[in-house]
Structure formats: C-alpha cells, structure tokens
C-alpha positions as CSV (number, residue, x, y, z in Angstrom):
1,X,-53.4,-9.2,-31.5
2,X,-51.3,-9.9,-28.4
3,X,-48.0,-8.5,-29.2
4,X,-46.7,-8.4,-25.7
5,X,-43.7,-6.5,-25.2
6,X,-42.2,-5.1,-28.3
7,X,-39.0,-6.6,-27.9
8,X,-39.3,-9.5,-29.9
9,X,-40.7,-7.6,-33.0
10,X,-37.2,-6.1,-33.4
11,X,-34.3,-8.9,-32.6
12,X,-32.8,-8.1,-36.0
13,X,-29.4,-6.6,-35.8
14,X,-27.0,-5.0,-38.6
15,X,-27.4,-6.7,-41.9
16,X,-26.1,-6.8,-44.9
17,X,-29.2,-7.0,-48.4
18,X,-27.4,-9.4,-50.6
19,X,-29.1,-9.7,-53.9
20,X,-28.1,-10.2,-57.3
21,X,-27.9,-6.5,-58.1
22,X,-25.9,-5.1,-55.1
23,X,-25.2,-5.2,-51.7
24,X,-26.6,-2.3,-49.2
25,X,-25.9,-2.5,-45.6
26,X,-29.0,-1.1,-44.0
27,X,-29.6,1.2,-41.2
28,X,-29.1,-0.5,-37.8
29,X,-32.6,-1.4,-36.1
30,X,-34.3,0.9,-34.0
31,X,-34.1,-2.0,-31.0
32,X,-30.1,-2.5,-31.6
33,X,-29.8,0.9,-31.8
34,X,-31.6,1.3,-28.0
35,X,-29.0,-1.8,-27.1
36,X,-26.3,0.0,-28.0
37,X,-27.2,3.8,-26.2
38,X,-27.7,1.7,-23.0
39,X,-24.4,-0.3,-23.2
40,X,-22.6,2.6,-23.9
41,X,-24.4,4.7,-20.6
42,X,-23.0,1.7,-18.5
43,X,-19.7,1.6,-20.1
44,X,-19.6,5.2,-19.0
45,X,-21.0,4.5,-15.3
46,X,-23.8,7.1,-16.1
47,X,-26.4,4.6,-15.3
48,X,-27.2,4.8,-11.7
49,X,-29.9,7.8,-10.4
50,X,-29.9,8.4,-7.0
51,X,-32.4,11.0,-7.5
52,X,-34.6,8.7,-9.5
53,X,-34.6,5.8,-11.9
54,X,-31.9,5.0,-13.1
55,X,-31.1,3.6,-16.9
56,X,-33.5,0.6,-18.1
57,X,-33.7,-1.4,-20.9
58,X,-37.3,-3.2,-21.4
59,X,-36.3,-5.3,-23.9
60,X,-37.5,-2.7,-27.0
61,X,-36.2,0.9,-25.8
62,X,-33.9,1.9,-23.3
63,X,-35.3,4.3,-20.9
64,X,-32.8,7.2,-19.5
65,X,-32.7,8.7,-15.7
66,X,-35.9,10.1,-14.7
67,X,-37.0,11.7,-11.6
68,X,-39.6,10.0,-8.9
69,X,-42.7,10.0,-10.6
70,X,-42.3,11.3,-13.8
71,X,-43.6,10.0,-16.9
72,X,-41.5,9.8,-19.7
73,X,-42.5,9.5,-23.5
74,X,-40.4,7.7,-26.8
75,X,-41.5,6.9,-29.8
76,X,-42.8,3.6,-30.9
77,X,-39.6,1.7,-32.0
78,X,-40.8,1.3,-35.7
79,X,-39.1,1.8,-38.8
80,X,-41.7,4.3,-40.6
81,X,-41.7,4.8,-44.2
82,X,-42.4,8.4,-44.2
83,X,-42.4,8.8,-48.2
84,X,-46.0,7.3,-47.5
85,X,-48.9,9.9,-47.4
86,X,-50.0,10.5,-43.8
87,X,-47.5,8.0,-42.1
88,X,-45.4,11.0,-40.4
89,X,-48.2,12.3,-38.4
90,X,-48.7,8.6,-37.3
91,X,-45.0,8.5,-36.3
92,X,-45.4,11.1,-34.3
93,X,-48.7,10.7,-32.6
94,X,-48.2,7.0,-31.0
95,X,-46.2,6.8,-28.3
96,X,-45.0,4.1,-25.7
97,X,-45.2,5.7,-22.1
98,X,-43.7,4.8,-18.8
99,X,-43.4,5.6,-15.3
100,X,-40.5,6.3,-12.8
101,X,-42.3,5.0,-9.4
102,X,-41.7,6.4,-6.1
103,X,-39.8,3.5,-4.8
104,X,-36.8,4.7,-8.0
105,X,-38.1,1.6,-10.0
106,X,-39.7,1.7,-13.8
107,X,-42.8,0.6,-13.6
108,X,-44.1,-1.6,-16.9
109,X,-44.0,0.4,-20.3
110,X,-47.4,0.7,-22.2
111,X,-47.2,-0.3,-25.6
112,X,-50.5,0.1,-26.5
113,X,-50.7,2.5,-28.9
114,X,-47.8,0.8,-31.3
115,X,-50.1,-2.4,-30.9
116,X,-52.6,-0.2,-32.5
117,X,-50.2,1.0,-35.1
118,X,-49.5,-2.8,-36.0
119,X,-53.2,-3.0,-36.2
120,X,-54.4,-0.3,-38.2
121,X,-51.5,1.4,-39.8
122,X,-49.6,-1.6,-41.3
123,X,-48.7,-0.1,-44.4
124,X,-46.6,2.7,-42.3
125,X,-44.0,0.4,-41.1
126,X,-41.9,-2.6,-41.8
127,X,-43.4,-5.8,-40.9
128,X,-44.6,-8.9,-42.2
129,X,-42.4,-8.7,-44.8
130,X,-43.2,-5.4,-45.9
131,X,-40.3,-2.7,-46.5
132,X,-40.9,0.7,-47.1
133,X,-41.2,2.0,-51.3
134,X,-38.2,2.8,-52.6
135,X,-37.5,4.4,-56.2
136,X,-33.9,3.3,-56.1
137,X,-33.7,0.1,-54.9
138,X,-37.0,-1.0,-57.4
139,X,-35.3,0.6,-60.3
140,X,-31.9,-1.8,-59.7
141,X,-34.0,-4.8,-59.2
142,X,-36.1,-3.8,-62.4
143,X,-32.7,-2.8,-64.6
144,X,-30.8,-6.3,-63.3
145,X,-33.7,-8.7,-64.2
146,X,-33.8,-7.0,-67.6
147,X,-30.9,-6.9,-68.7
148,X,-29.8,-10.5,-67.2
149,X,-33.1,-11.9,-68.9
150,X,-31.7,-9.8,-72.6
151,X,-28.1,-10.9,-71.9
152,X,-29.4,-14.0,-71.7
153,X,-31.5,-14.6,-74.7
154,X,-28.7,-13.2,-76.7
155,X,-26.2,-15.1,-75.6
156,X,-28.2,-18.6,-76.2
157,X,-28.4,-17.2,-79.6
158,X,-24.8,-16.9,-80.0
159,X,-24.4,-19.9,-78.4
160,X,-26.3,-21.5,-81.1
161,X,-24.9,-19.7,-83.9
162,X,-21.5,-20.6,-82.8
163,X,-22.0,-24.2,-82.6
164,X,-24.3,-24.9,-86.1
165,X,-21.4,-23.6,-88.3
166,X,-18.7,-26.2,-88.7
167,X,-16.5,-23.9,-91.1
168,X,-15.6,-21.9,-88.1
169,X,-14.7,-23.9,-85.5
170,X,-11.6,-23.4,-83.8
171,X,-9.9,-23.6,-80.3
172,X,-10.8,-19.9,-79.9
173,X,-14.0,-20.1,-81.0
174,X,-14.7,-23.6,-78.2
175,X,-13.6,-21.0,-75.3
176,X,-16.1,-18.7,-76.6
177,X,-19.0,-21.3,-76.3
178,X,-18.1,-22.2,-72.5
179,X,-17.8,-18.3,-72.2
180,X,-21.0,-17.5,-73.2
181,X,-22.1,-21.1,-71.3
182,X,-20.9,-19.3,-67.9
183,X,-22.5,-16.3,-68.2
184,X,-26.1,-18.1,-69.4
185,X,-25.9,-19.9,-66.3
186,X,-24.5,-16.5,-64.2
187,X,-27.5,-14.5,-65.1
188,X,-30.0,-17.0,-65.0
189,X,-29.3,-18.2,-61.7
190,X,-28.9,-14.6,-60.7
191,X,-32.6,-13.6,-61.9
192,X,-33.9,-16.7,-60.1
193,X,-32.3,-15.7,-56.6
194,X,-32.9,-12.0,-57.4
195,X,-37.1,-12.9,-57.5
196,X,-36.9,-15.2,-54.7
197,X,-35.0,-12.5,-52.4
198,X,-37.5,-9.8,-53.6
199,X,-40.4,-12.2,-52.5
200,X,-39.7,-13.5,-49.7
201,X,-40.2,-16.9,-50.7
202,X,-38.7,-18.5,-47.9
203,X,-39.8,-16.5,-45.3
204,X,-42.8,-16.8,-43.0
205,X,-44.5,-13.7,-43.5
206,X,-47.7,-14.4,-41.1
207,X,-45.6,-12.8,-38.1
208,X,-44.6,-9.4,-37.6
209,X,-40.9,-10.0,-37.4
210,X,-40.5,-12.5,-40.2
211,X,-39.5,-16.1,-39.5
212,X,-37.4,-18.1,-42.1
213,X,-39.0,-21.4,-43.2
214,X,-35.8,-24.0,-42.3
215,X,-37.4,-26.6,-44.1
216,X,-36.5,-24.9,-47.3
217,X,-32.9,-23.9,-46.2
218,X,-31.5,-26.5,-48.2
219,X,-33.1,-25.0,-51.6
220,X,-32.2,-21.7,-50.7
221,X,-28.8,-22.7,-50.1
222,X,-28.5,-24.4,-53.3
223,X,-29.8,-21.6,-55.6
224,X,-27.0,-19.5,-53.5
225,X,-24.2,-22.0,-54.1
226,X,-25.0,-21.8,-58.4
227,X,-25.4,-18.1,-58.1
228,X,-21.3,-18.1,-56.5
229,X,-19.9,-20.6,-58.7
230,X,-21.1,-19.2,-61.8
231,X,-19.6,-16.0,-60.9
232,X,-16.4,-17.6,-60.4
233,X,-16.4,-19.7,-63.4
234,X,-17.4,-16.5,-65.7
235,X,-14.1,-14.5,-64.4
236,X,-12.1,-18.1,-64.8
237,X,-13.2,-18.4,-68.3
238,X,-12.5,-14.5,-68.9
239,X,-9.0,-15.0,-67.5
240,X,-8.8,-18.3,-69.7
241,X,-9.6,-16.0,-73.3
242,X,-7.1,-13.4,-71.7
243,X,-4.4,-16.0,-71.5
244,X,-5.1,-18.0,-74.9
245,X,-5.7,-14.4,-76.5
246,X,-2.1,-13.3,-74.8
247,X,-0.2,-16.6,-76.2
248,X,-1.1,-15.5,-80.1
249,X,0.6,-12.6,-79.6
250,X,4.2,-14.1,-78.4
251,X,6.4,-16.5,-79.4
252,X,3.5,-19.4,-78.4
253,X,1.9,-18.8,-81.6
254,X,5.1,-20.4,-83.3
255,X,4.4,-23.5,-81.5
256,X,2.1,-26.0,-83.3
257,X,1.4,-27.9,-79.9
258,X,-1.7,-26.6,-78.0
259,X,-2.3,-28.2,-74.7
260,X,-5.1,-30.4,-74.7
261,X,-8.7,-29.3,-74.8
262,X,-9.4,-31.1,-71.4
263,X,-7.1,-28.9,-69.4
264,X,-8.9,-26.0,-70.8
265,X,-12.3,-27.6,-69.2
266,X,-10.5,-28.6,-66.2
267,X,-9.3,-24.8,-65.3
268,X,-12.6,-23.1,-66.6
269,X,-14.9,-25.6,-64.5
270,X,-12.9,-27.4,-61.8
271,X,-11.0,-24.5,-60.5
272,X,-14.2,-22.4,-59.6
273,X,-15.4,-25.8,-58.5
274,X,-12.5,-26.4,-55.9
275,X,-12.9,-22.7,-54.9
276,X,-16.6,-22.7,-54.5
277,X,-16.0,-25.7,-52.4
278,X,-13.4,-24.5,-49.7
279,X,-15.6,-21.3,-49.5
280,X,-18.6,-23.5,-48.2
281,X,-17.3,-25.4,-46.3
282,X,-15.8,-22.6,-43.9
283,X,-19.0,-20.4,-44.2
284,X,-21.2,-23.2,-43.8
285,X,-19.3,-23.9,-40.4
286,X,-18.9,-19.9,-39.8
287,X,-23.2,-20.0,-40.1
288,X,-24.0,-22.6,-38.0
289,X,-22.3,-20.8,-35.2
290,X,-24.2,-17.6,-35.6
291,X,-27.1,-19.4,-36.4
292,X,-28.3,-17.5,-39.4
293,X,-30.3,-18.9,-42.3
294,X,-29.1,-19.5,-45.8
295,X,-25.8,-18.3,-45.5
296,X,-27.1,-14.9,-45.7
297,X,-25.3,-12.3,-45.5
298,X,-22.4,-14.3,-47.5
299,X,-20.6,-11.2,-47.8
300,X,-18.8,-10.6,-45.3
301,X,-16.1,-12.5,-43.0
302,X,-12.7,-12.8,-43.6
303,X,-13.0,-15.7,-45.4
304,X,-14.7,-14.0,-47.8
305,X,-11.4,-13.9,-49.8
306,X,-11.6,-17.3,-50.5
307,X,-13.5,-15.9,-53.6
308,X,-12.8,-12.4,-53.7
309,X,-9.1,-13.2,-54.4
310,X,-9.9,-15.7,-56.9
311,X,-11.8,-12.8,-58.9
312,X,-9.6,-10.5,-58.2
313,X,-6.6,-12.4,-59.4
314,X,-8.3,-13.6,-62.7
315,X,-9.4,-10.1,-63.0
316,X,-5.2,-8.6,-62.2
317,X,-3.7,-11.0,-64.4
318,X,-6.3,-10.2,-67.3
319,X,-5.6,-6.6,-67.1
320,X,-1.9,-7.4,-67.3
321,X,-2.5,-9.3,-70.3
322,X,-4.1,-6.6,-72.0
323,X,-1.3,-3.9,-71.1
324,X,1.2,-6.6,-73.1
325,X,-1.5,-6.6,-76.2
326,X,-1.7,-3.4,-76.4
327,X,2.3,-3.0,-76.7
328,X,2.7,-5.9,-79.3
329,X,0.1,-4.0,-81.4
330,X,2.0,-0.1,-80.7
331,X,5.2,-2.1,-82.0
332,X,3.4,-3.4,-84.8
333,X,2.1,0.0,-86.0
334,X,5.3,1.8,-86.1
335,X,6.2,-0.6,-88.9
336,X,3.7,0.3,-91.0
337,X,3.9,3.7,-93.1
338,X,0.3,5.2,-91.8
339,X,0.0,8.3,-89.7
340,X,0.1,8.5,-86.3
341,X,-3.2,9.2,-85.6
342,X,-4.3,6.5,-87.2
343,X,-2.0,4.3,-85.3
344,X,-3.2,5.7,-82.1
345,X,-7.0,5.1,-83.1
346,X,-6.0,1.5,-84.0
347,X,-4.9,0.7,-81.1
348,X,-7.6,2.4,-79.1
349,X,-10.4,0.3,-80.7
350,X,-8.2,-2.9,-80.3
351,X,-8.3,-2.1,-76.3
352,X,-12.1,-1.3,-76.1
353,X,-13.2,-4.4,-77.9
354,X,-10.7,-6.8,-75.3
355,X,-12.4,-4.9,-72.3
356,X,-15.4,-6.6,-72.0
357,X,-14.0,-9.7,-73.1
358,X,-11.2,-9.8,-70.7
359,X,-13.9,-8.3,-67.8
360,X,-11.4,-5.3,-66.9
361,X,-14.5,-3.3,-66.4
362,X,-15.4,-5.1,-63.4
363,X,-11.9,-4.1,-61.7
364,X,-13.5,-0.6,-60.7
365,X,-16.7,-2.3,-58.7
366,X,-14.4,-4.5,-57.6
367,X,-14.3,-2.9,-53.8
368,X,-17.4,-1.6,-52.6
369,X,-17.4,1.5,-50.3
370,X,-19.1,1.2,-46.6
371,X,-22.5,3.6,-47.6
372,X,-22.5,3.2,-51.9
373,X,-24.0,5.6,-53.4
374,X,-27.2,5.6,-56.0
375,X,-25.1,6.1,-58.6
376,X,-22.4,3.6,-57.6
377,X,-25.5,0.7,-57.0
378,X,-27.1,2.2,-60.4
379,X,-23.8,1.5,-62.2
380,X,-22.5,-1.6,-60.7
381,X,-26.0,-3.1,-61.8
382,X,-25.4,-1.9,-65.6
383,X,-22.4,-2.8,-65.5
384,X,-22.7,-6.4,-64.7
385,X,-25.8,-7.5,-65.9
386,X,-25.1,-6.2,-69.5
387,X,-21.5,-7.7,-70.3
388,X,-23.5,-10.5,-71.4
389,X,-24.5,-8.3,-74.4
390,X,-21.4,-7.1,-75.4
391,X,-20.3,-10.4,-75.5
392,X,-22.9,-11.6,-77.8
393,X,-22.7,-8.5,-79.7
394,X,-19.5,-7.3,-80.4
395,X,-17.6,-11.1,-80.3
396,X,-20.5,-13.4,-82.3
397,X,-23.6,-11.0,-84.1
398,X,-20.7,-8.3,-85.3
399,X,-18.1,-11.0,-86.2
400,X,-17.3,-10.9,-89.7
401,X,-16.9,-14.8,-89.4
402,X,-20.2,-15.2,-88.1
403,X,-21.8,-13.2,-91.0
404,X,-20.1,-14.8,-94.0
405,X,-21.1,-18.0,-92.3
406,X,-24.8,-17.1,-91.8
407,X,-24.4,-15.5,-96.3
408,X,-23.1,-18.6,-97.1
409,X,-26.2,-20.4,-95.6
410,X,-29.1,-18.3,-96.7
411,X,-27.3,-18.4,-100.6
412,X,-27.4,-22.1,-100.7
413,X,-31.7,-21.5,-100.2
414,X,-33.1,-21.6,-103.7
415,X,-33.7,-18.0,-105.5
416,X,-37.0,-19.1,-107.0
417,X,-38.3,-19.7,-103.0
418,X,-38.0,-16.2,-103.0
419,X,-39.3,-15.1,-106.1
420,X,-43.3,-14.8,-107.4
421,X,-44.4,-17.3,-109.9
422,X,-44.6,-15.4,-113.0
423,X,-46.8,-15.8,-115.6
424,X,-49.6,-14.2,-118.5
425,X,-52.9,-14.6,-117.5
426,X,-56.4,-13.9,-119.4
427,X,-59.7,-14.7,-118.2
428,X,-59.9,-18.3,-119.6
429,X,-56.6,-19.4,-120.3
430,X,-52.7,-19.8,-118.3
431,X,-49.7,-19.4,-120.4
432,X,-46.6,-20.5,-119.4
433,X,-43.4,-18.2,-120.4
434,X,-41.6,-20.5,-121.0
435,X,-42.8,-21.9,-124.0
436,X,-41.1,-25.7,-124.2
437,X,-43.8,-26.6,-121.3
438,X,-46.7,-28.7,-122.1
439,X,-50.2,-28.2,-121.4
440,X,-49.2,-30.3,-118.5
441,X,-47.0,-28.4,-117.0
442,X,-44.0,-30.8,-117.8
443,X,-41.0,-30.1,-120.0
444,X,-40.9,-31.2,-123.3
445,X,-37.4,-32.5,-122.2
446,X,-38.6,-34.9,-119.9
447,X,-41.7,-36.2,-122.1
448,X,-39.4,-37.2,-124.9
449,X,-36.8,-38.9,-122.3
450,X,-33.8,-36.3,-123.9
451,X,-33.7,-33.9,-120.4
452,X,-29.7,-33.4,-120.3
453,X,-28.1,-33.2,-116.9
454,X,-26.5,-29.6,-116.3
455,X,-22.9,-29.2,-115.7
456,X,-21.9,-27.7,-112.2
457,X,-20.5,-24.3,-113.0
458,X,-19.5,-23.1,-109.8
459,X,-17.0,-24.9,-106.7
460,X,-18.4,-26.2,-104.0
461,X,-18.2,-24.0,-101.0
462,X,-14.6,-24.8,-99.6
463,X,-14.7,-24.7,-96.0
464,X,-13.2,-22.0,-94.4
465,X,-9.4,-22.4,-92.1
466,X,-9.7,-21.8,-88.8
467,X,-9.0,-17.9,-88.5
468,X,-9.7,-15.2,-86.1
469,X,-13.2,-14.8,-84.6
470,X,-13.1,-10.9,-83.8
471,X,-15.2,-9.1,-86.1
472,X,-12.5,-6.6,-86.4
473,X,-9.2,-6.2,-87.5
474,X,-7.5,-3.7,-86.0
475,X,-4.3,-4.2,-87.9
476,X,-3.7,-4.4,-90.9
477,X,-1.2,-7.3,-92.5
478,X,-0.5,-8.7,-88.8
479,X,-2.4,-11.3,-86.2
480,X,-5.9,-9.7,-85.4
481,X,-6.6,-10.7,-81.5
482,X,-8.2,-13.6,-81.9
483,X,-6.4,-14.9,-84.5
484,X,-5.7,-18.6,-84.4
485,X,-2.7,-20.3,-85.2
C-alpha cells in the first residue's frame, strides 16, 4: 500500500465528539501538534542552524536543528491505543528516520516502517475508522441508548394512557401529552444519531484517514436538525408546564378565561421552530466556509447561543417559577395547625416532584467545563436520558387520576370472565348448581317467556371534573400543583 508521505493520514485538527450522550473535545493530533511546535520555533526565530539543518516540517513531523550528517529518529506520528496487549512495544519499535545532509539540507524522511505498522499492526492505531477501546466512552453510549430506548417505551405508554381516558381530560393534562410528545421524539431521534455517529455510517472507511460520503450530507444533516429542535421544543414545553403550573397558584386561577389552546401549540412548537431556524441558517453559512461536513462539530461558535440562551432562559425562568411555588405553599402551611416538621416535609416533596417536571435538573449540566470529567460525562448522560422516566412515572403511572381511571375500566369487565365455571360432576352425569336450568342449559325463565328484566341498582359511572393530574397532594384542603381551575 503506497502511503506516500504521511502527511495526509493526519490533516485532522482539534475536534470537538458530538454525540447524543456528551461532548469530549479530544486530544489535538499528533500532525497538528508537530504544526504547532514548528510555528512556535519560528515565531521565536529559533529556526535557522548555521551549524546544520535547520527546523523542517515534512508535512507529518517537524524535524528540529541537527548537525551535518546526523541522523535523527521520531516516532511514527500515530495515535496508539496502548490499553491493547503488545501495541506499546510496537510504538516504540517503528520509527521514521531522517538525515541532515552535508550541504545543511534534510534529506527525504523514511516512513517505511509506519507503512508497515498500517500494514500489519492495524488494530494498534486509529485508522479506518477505528478508535482505540475505551471503558468510559462505551459505557455512556451503552447507558444513553438504554435509557433513551426505556424513557421511550414508557412515555408512549403514558402517552396512550393519557389520551384513552376521557374522564380526565383537562388543559393540564393536553400539555402533558405534547410533553411527553417532545421528549418521544427527543430520545428517539437522539438514539438514531447516537448509532449512526458510533458507526460511522457516513463515513468512507476504505482509507486510512476517513473520508465523509457528501452525497449523504443532506440525511446527516437532517437527522442533526430533529435531534436540535426536539431538544429545544422539550425545554419550551417544560417552561410552558412551569408557567401554566405558576398561574394556578396566583390570582390567574380566579380568572375563568384561559387563552386559547392554539397559542399553547404555537409557543411549544413554533418557537423552537423559529429558533432552530435562525440557528441553521448562520451555522449552515458558518460551515460552508470552513468546509466541514454535517455541521459537525455544532457546538461551538458564538452563535451557538442562538440555542443555548433559548435553553437557558426556559430553564432560568422555570427555576424562578418554582422558587414562587414553593412560597405560596410555605404560606399555605402556616395556616394549618400541623407541626412544623411536617410542614417542612410537605413542602420538600412538593419541590422534588416539580423538578423533573420543570427540568431544573438540567441547570447544573448546563455549562460544560473544557476537560469533563468521567463522572461529569457519566452523570450528564443519566441525567438526561432518564427524565423521560420520571416523567412517565411520577406525573402518569403514580397519578392517582390515572389509577382510578384505569379501576374504573377493568370493574366495568364482567366478574364471571374472571371466575371458573363451577359445577358437580360424576362420571356420567353434569349438574348444574343452579337448579332452575334445564337439561338444556337454558333458564326455565326464558323457556316459559316470564324472564323479568333486572332493575339497575347502581349509578352509572359519573364522569369525573377536570381536577389535578399529580399523583400527590402535598397539601392538604388547598390547590395541589396541578390543580385545574
């Protein structure tokens, strides 16, 4: 295989791995790296040997002074995985050699033996879309897809639950669904980009330095664009139940005017719309002048805050919302005649259930330091992919709503479904218990034509006001937090 010089396995500077599970900036290639000690030696005029050659760069590593006719040594500029068996002592045994001529010029460097190491020891290196094992980053991708793919079977189960009841419907209860709708769509789309980043589906993988496939930008770029404005319209919609939840508490609840259910749609989907949009259209131009391939990395620029400050104003004015909930509720309990520590519990557990509602949990993993740390990337990935499961759990599959409705359902299923058919049997006959059946099996009732129609007994289920949807009350006698008017 005719690699040539080495210079165009490693063009790849500084990047940032974007995935659905967190964002890592990587070490800076061993060839930028090279760039960067030979700018710096001519920034500093330390360049120029007159006793020798001076510094050269061939395109792969940058060669420092060396005397008339010495021959000088590096390593081959490879990213070794040394957590492979047997991969160090390859590290260190190949090396690229070159020559400081008489004349003071560098004579041609001898790659050789790292063609060789491309040959034989691929699995030592990165190449060909091939990174070196890693525990940590394995177990984030594994966690992420797991808990998205749990978060969201549950949620399309309390998606259904909440729309098959019609006792329970309420305003509340509609934000819920688009909710839970955001965050199907989040996690999905984020599973889908999370396997096609992992395998390198739109990469050409046939070259050592791997070559995006351009024809498939536009799919790339698409699966991208869902995985952003899903994200957005999740906080939207959190910021939406934060408001509406906010506005029960204060003098809004008096009011038997609502806005109209359209403006609720417009804010939850159009905003993150309208944002998604601006942020394309400046990072779509902001690509095409650096050339790179599916927007990637998308996290960084200063435009950037396009969405950050979207999220991180939903997120703000959410955490405000809850510091106001939390003192209507202290001002409720020191009317009431319980004891403090009850008081104090109360409104403890009130808090904790709006967290993951309101997404306040997300405000620490908001900023991301330079170099984050296992436990920070470990976290963050918890931490995101499993609020769809509080959701589902704690807002639908523990709402006391939710379970009277489901009761309700399975009592109106006949008891006799359930029970065994019961019955005296001997080896040559059947008798009935119930001893006004005939040998046919029919009532005498309805053979003489004198079968009287029962009475109904009990009400018809009434169906049930439109009330609070949290499974908990955590105060007693006053508006529970998602309390309807």
């Amino acid at each position: 295989m005719d690699l040539g010089c080495l210079h165009d396995l490693y063009i790849s500077g500084p990047i940032r791995y974007s995935t659905s599970l967190y964002n890592l900036r990587k070490r800076m290639s061993v060839v930028r790296a090279e760039i960067s000690t030979c700018y710096t030696l001519s920034q500093r005029n330390e360049s120029i040997n007159d006793n020798g050659c001076s510094v050269s760069f061939d395109k792969s590593l940058c060669w420092l002074k060396a005397e008339y006719g010495a021959k000088v040594e590096r390593l081959c500029p490879f990213t070794y995985c040394p957590s492979v068996p047997g991969c160090e002592q390859v590290a260190n045994s190949h090396m690229v050699t070159r020559v400081c001529g008489l004349n003071g010029e560098w004579q041609d460097s001898n790659y050789s033996q790292c063609i060789a190491v491309v040959e034989e020891y691929q699995h030592c290196i990165q190449g060909f879309c091939r990174v070196c094992p890693d525990l940590l980053r394995d177990l984030v991708i594994s966690v992420s897809l797991t808990l998205s793919i749990v978060s969201v079977t549950l949620l399309v189960a309390a998606i259904l639950l909440f729309s098959i009841f019609d006792s329970i419907q309420c305003r509340r209860l509609s934000i819920h669904k688009n909710l839970a709708t955001a965050f199907v769509f989040r996690f999905a789309v984020l599973a889908i980009w999370t396997i096609v980043q992992s395998t390198n589906l739109f990469k050409d993988c046939s070259t050592f330095n791997p070559q995006p496939l351009w024809d498939l930008e536009w799919i790339c770029k698409t699966i991208l664009w869902f995985v952003i404005y899903f994200q957005v319209a999740s906080v939207i919609w959190m910021l939406i139940e934060g408001a509406y939840l906010y506005s029960r508490f204060t003098v809004f609840a008096m009011r038997h005017h609502d806005a109209p259910w359209f403006l609720y749609m417009l804010c939850g989907w159009g905003v993150p719309l309208v944002v998604v949009i601006c942020w394309t259209v400046v990072h779509e131009y902001k690509s095409r002048q650096q050339n790179t391939f599916c927007w990637v990395p998308y996290a960084q620029g200063n435009h950037l805050w396009i969405l950050s400050g979207t999220i991180g104003f939903a997120l703000i004015m959410n955490f405000i919302f809850l510091l106001g909930i939390v003192v209507i509720l202290v001002q409720k309990l020191r009317t009431e005649n319980s004891a403090e520590s009850k008081k104090i519990w109360r409104t403890i557990k009130a808090t904790l259930l709006l967290v993951p509602l309101l997404g306040i949990s997300n405000i620490p993993l908001f900023y991301e330091p330079e170099q984050p740390s296992a436990v920070y990337m470990l976290g963050s990935a918890i931490f995101q992919n499993s609020q769809g499961i509080f959701i589902a759990v704690l807002y639908c599959f523990l709402n006391s709503e939710i379970q009277n409705a489901v009761k309700r359902q399975l009592s109106k299923v006949p008891i006799e479904f359930f029970k065994p058919r019961q019955r005296f049997e001997t080896e040559r006959t059947y008798v009935p218990e119930n001893r006004n059946i005939t040998k046919h099996g029919m009532p005498m009732e309805e053979l003489n034509g004198t079968k009287k129609v029962p009475q109904e007994t009990t009400p018809l289920n009434q169906v049930v006001p439109e009330s609070q949807i949290f499974s908990v009350s955590t105060v007693p006698n006053t508006r529970s937090p998602d309390e309807t008017d």
